[in-house]
C-alpha positions as CSV (number, residue, x, y, z in Angstrom):
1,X,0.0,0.0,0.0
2,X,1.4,3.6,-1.0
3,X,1.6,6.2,1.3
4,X,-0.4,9.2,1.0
5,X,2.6,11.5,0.6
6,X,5.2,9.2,-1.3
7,X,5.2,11.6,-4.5
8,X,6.3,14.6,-2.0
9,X,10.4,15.2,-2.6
10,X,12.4,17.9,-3.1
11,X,11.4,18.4,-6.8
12,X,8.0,18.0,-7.0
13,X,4.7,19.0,-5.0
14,X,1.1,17.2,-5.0
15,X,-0.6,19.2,-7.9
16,X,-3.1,20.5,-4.7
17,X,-2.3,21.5,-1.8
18,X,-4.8,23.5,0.2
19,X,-5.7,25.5,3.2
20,X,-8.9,25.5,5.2
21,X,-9.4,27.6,8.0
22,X,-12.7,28.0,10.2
23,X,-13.3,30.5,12.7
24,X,-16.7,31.6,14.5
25,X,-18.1,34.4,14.5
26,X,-16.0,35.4,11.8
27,X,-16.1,37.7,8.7
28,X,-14.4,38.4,5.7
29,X,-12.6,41.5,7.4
30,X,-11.4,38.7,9.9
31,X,-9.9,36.0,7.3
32,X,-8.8,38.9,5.6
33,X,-6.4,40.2,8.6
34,X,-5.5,36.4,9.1
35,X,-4.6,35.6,5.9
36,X,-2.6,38.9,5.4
37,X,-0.6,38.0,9.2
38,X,0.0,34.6,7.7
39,X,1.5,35.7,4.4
40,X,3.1,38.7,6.0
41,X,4.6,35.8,8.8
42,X,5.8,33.5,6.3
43,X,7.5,36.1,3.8
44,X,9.5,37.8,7.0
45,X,10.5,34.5,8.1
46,X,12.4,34.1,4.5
47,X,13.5,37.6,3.6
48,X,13.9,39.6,7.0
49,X,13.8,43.1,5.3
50,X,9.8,41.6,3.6
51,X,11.2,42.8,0.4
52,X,11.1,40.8,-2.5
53,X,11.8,40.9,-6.0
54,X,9.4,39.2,-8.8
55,X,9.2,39.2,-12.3
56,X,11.5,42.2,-11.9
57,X,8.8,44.0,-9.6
58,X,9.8,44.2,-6.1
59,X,6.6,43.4,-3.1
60,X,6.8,45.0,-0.4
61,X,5.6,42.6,2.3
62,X,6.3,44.8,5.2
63,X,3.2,47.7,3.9
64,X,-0.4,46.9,4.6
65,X,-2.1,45.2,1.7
66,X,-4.6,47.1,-0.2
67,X,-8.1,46.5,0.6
68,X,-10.4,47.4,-2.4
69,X,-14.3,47.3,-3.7
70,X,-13.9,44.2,-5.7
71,X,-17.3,45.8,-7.7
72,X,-15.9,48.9,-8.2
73,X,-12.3,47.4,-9.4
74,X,-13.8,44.7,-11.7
75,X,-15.9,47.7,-13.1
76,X,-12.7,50.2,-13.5
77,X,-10.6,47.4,-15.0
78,X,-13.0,45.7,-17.6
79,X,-14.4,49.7,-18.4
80,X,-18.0,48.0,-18.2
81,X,-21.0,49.0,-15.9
82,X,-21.3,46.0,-13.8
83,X,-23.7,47.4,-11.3
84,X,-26.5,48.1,-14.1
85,X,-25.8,44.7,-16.1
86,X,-26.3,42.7,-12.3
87,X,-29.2,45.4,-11.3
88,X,-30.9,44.5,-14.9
89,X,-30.2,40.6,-13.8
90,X,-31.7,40.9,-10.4
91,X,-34.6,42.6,-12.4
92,X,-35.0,40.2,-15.2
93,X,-34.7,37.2,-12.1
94,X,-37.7,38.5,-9.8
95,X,-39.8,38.8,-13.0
96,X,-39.1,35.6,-14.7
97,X,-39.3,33.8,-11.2
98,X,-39.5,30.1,-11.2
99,X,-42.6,28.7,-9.2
């Protein structure tokens, strides 16, 4: 019988590797400051200064990470009014309701 693990060595990772934390009560403002302590935790245990350099762009690890209106964002980046195409959806949704 194989282990679990046996294709883990210093060349090569399980294609998934995940994970899963649960915390109550909890919101996304919480697992938001978690997961930004645990990256911030794991980078300055590597690189003390929390500088790094990456496709020639260096990451500051050491500044707070931006917290944005994913909404607004998609809608600035894609140049498309999202709020009146999911407004027109919600719309079209309660009038075509399925009984």
């Amino acid at each position: 019988m194989k282990s679990v693990n046996n294709s883990v060595d210093l060349t090569h990772n399980p294609e998934f590797t995940s994970i899963e934390i649960y915390t109550a009560p909890a919101d996304y403002h919480n697992m938001f400051d978690l997961c930004t302590n645990l990256i911030k935790h794991t980078v300055l245990n590597i690189h003390p200064t929390g500088k790094l350099v990456f496709k020639g762009v260096e990451l500051d690890f050491d500044k707070d990470f931006a917290r944005i209106d994913f909404l607004d964002t998609l809608t600035t980046k894609l140049d498309l009014i999202l709020i009146l195409w999911i407004m027109m959806i919600q719309i079209r949704s309660k009038y075509y309701q399925i009984y």
